[in-house]
N, C-alpha and C positions, 0 to 999 in steps of 0.2 A: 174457597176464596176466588172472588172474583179476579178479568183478569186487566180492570183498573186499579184492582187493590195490589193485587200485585206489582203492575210499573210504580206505584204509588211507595210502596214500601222501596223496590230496588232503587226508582230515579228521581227522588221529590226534593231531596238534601243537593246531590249533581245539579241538578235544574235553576232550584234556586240559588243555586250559591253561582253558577254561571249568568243567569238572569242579570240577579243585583250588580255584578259585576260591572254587564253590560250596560246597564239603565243607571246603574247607582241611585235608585229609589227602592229601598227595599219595602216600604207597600204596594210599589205599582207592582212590581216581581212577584210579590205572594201572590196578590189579587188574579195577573195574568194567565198566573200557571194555575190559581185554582179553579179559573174559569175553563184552561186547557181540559183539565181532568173531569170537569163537569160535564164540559160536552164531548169527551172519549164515553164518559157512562152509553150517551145514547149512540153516538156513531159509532163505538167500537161492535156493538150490542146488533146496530142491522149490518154494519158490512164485516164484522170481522173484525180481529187484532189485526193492528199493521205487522208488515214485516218487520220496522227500524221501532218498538214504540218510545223510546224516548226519542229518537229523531222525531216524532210526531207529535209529542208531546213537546217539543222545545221549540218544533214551529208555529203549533196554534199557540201556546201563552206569549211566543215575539209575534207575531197581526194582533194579538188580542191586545198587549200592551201597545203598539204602533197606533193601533184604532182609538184607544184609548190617547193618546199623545196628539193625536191627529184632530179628535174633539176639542179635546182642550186649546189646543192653537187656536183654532178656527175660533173659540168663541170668546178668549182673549185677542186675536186680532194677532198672537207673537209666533207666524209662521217657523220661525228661525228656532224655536224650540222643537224642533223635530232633527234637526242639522245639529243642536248638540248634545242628543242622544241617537249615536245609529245603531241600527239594528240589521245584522247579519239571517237575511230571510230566505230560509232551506227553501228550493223550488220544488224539491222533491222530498218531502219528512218520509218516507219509506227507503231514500239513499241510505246505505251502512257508513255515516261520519262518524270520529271521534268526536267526543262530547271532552271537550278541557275538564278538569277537575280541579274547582275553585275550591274547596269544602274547606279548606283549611284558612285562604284568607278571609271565606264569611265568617270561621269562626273568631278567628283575632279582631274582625269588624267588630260582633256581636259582641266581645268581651272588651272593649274597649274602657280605660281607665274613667273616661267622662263620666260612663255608667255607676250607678250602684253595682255590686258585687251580685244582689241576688236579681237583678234585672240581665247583667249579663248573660249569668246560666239560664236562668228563665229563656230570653231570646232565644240563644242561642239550641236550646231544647227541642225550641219551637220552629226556627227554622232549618238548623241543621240535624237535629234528630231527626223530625219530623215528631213529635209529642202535641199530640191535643192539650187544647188549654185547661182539660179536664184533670189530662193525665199528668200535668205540671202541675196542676193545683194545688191534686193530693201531693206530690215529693214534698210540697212546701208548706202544706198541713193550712193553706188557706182556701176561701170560696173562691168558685169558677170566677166570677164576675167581677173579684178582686185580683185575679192573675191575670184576665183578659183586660183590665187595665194597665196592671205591670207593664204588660209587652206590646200594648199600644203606644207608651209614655216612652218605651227606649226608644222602641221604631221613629217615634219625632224627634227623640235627643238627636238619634243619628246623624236623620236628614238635617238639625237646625243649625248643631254642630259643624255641618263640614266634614264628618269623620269618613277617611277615604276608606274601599275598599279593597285593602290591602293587606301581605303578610308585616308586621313592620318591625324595624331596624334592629329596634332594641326589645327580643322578645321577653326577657326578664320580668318586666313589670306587669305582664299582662299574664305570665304564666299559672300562678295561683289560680285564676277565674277560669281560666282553660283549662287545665288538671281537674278542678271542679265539675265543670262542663263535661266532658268526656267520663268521668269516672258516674255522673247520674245517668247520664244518656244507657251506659252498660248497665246501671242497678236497675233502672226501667227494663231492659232484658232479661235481666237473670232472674228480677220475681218483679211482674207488672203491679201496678198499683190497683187494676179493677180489671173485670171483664172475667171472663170465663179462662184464658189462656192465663197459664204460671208463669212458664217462657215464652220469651221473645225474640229470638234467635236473632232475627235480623238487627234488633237495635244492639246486643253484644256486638254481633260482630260488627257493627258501623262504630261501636267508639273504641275496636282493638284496632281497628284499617287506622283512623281518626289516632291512636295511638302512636301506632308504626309509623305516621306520619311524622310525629312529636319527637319519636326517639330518632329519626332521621336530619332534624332541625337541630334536636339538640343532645348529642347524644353522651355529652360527660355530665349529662344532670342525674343525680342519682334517682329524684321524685321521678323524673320522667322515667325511666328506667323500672322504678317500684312499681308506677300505674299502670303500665304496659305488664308486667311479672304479673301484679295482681289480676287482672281481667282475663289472664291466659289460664291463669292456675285456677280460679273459678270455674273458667267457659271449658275446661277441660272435662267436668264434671255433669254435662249436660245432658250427659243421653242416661247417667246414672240415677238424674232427681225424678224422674215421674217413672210408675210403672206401666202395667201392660194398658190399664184401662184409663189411663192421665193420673192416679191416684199419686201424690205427693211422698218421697220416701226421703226419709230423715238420714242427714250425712254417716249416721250409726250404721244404719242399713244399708247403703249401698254396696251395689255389685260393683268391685272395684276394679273389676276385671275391661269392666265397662267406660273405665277412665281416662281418656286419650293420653296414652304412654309418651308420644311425642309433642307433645303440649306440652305435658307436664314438664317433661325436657327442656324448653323452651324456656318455659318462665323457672325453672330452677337455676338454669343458665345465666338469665337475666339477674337473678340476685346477685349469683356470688361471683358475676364479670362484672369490674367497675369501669368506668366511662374511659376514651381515651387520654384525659387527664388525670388517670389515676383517681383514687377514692377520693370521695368529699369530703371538705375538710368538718368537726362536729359530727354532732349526733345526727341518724337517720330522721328522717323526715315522716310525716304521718303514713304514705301511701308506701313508703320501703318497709315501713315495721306493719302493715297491713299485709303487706304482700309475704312478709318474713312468716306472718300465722297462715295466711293460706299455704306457705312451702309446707309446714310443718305437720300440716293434715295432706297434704298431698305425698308425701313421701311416705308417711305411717305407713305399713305393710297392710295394719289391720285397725281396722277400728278401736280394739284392746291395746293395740302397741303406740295410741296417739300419744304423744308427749301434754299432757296437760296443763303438768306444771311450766313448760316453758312458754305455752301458749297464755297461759295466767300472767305470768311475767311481761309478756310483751306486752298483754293488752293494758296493763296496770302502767307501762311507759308510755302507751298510747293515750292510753287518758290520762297524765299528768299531761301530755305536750297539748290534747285540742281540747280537754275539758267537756268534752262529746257526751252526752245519754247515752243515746245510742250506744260510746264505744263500752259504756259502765254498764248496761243491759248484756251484750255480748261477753265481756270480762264475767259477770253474773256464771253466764254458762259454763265460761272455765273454771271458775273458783267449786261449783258445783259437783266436780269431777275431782279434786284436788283434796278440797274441804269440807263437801257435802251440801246437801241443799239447802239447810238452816244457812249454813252462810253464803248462802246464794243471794236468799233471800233477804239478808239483813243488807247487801248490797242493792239491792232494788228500790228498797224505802226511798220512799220522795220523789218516785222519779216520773208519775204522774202529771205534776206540772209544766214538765218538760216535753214528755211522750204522752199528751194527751187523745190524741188517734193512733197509736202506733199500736196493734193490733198483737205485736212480739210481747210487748211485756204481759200482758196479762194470761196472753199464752204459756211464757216462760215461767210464772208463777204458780200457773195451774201446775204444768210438769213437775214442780218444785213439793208445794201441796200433794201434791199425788208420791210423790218417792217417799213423804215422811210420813204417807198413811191419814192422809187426813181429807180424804175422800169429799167432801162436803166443800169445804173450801177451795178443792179443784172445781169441783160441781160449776163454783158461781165465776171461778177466774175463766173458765173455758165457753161459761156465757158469754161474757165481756168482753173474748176474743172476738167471738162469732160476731157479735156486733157490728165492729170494727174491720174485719177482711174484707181483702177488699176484692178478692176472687173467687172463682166458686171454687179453684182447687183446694186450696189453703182455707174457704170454709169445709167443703168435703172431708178435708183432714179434720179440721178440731172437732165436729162432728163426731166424724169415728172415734176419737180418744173420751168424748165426753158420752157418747152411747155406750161405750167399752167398761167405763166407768160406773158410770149407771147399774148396769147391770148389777156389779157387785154392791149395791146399795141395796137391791130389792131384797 
């Protein structure tokens, strides 16, 4: 990795979300700072990394946007548009300053009620993850050129709106699109949508920080609470899912010795401490009974000793409350353990229309077909996967299950 990709992944989400701040134009701010980073490729490359690089990075994208602001005056004639937007210009971007840390009010900009719900997360993917419009695309199961719409149309709501950028008063309403937000930003982490990499370590950890923020704002919310438990109890599991050569290992396999013990700690913590107002009133929320199935694979001693029937249970509460594929795909895999894979499968029926690129079910089917002996019909479901992955590690896997397979054909 190069070592613009690197301040890129550590300081691009900090940057921007201080930029817009500054400008309160959140295209001039992307624009700025992506021209910052453009021309770090080639100056970093003949002189060297600076010593501060985001101090140097947050100097060139403020001249870059100034210059920019400075044009446009001049050729509108409205000097006075530079006076009100200032910009704080480092003399020295190699100085060791503190960089404020706005991330959180760009995200309640981004999610802002004006918006559609799936433009929010989109945005906000996009500026506070930092997600290619590629890699938003696929979360959303539409074409690049129809997301890079999307999140041009919010960026003008924004600006036509008025919409400040700020943390605001009443964070209630906005919270759902932000739970959202934060909970994709870490699924992009924990299995990327394309590319060669399975993990993404930096984007987990950017929406557990982006978490800890939430449960800090708001910390008798039980969902907030759940979504923090849940990202912990996954990302605990990190150094377990790939082995020595990146090769993909199935939650059955893991070395569980391998399991961050103090993680898991953490997020078990998280469940069964309720807020300082005492429990919420009502049933759990989607992201508390998601986080309640990850506690319950995370405590198992052994892969033999998981609780499945109560993991079926929850997921079968999970899916009455959001009516998810998805969560009926996953429920799929518990019932499978419980009931067997006929009734795996008789759960899966239809859901094609729903999970048309999703790459898991026809996976899940294959495994299904394969436990009941019916080899041929795994054959064509672990074609279907391949298709559809969207990495080389997780193609590498269904590969090996469908070559593994094979074999016993010949």
């Amino acid at each position: 990795m190069s070592t613009v990709e690197q301040a890129y992944r550590e300081h691009w989400a900090r940057l921007l979300a201080l930029l817009a701040s500054e400008l309160r134009d959140l295209d001039l701010a992307e624009d700025a700072l992506q021209e910052a980073y453009a021309i770090a490729v080639d100056r970093w490359r003949r002189d060297g990394e600076p010593r501060n690089p985001a101090g140097w990075l947050l100097t060139a994208a403020r001249n870059r946007a100034l210059d920019r602001l400075r044009r446009a005056a001049v050729a509108t004639r409205n000097l006075t548009e530079l006076s009100r937007r200032p910009l704080l210009i480092v003399d020295d971007p190699g100085q060791e300053q503190p960089i404020p840390d706005e991330r959180l009010r760009l995200v309640f900009t981004c999610c802002h009620p004006a918006l559609a719900m799936d433009a929010r997360v989109a945005l906000t993917l996009r500026c506070v993850g930092g997600l290619t419009t590629r890699e938003i695309a696929r979360l959303f199961l539409v074409s690049e050129p129809t997301m890079a719409a999307r999140i041009t149309r919010a960026k003008k709501k924004i600006a036509q709106a008025g919409i400040p950028y700020r943390v605001p008063d009443n964070l209630g309403e906005r919270l759902p699109g932000v739970l959202a937000v934060v909970y994709l930003i870490f699924t992009e982490g924990y299995a990327a949508t394309g590319g060669d990499r399975l993990l993404r370590h930096e984007l987990a950890a950017e929406a557990i920080h982006l978490g800890r923020m939430l449960r800090q704002l708001m910390p008798a919310d039980s969902e907030v609470r759940g979504l923090l438990a849940l990202m912990i109890l996954h990302h605990a599991r990190r150094e377990a899912r790939l082995g020595p050569a990146g090769e993909l290992i199935r939650l059955g396999d893991q070395d569980r010795r391998r399991w961050r013990a103090t993680e898991i700690a953490e997020g078990l913590d998280l469940i069964s401490t309720p807020g300082p107002a005492g429990p919420p009133p009502g049933q759990p929320g989607p992201y508390l009974l998601q986080a309640a199935i990850a506690a319950e694979h995370a405590s198992a001693p052994t892969a033999a000793g998981t609780d499945w029937k109560a993991i079926a249970l929850l997921y079968g509460e999970l899916e009455r409350i959001t009516g998810s594929a998805v969560v009926r795909l996953n429920r799929a895999v518990a019932v499978a353990e419980v009931a067997g894979p006929q009734a795996a499968l008789d759960l899966l029926d239809g859901l094609e229309e729903a999970l048309p690129y999703n790459h898991l079910l026809p996976a899940t089917r294959a495994e299904m077909w394969r436990r009941l002996g019916r080899a041929r019909e795994a054959m064509d479901c672990y074609a279907q996967a391949l298709d559809l992955a969207g990495t080389g590690v997780e193609r590498a896997f269904l590969a090996a299950r469908r070559d593994d397979l094979g074999r016993v054909l010949e």
